[in-house]
C-alpha positions in Angstrom: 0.0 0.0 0.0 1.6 3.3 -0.8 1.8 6.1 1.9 0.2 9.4 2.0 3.5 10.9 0.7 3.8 8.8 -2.2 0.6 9.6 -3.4 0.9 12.5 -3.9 4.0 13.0 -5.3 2.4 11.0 -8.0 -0.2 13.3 -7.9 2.2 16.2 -8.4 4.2 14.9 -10.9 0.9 13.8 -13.5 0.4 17.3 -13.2 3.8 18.9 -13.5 4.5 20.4 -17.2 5.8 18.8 -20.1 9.5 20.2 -20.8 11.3 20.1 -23.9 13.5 16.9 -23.1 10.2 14.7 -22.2 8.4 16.7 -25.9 11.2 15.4 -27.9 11.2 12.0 -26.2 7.4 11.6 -27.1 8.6 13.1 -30.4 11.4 10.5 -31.0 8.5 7.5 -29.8 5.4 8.5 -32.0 7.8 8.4 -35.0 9.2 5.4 -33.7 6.1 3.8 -33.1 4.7 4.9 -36.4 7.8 3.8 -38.2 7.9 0.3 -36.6 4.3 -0.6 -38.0 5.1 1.2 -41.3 1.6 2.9 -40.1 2.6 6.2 -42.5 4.1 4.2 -45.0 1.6 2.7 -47.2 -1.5 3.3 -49.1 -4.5 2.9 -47.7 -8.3 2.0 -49.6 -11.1 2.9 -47.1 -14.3 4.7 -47.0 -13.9 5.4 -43.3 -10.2 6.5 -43.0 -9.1 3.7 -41.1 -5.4 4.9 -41.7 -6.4 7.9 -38.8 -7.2 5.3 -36.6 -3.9 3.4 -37.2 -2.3 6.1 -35.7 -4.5 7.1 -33.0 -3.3 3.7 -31.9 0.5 4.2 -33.0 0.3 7.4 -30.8 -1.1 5.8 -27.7 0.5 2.9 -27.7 3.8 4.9 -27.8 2.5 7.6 -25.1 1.7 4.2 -23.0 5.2 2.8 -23.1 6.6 6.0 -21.7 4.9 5.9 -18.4 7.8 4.0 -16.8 10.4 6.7 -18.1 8.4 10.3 -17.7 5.6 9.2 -14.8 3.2 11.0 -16.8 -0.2 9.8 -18.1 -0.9 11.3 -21.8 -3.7 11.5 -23.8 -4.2 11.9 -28.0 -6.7 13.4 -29.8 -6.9 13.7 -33.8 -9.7 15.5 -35.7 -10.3 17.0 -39.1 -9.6 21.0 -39.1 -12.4 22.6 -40.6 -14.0 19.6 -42.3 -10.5 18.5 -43.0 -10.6 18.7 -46.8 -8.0 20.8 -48.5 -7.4 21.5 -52.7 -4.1 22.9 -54.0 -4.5 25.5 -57.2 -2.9 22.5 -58.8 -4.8 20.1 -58.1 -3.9 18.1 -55.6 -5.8 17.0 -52.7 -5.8 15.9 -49.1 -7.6 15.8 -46.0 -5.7 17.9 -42.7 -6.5 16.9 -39.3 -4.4 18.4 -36.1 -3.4 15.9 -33.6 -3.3 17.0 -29.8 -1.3 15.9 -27.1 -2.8 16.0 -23.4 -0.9 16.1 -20.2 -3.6 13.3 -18.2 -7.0 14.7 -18.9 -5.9 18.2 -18.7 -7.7 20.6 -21.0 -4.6 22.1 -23.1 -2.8 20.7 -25.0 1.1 20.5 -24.6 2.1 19.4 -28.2 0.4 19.7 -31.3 1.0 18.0 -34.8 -0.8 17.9 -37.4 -1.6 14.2 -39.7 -2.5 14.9 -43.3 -3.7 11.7 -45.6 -2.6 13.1 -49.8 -5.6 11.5 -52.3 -3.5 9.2 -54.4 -6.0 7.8 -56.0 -8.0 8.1 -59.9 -8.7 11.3 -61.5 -12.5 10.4 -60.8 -12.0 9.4 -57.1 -8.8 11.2 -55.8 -9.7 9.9 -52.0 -10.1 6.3 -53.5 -6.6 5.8 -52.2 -4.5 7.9 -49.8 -1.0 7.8 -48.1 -0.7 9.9 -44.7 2.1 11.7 -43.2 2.7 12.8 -39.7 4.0 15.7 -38.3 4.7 16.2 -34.2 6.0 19.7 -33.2 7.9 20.2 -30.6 
């Protein structure tokens, strides 16, 4: 049974800030992560952009196996920005969301990054097929 004391400097340290050593270690394990399952590195051909959901799950399980190094709790969320869907003068096409990076179930953020799937598919159905990259800032 943990004592008083213990508690809650466990308390106090779930709720301490994020500094920029423990932002580039969560950095360094989302790409990791992401790189490992090869999450970002493939096409995808869904109707319900499972890809996003990959790396939800990339992103957690990553936040997860740093609980043992930083003591911290995290938490991810990733949603379309503005509807999400974005058209270059060009052409091109993709679909933006911003990623957010929670300290526990705090209401700020502490890191942002932002995950953007590129249509690669036809002419006819440019979102028939997409690849995604992922960008964490630190």
């Amino acid at each position: 049974m943990k004592s008083l004391n213990q508690f809650l400097n466990e308390k106090l340290m779930i709720t301490s800030k994020v500094d920029k050593k423990e932002m580039r270690l969560i950095q360094k394990a989302i790409y990791k992560e992401l790189q490992k399952n090869n999450t970002t590195g493939k096409f995808y051909r869904d109707t319900n952009w499972a890809g996003v959901g990959k790396v939800k799950e990339d992103i957690m399980n990553a936040l997860h196996s740093l609980y043992s190094k930083t003591k911290h709790d995290y938490d991810c969320s990733i949603a379309p920005i503005n509807g999400g869907y974005r058209k270059n003068d060009d052409g091109t096409q993709w679909k933006e969301y911003e990623i957010l990076l929670y300290l526990g179930k705090k209401e700020e953020p502490f890191m942002k990054g932002h995950l953007n799937c590129h249509a690669a598919g036809s002419m006819e159905d440019p979102f028939d097929m997409y690849d995604m990259t992922v960008m964490i800032y630190v």
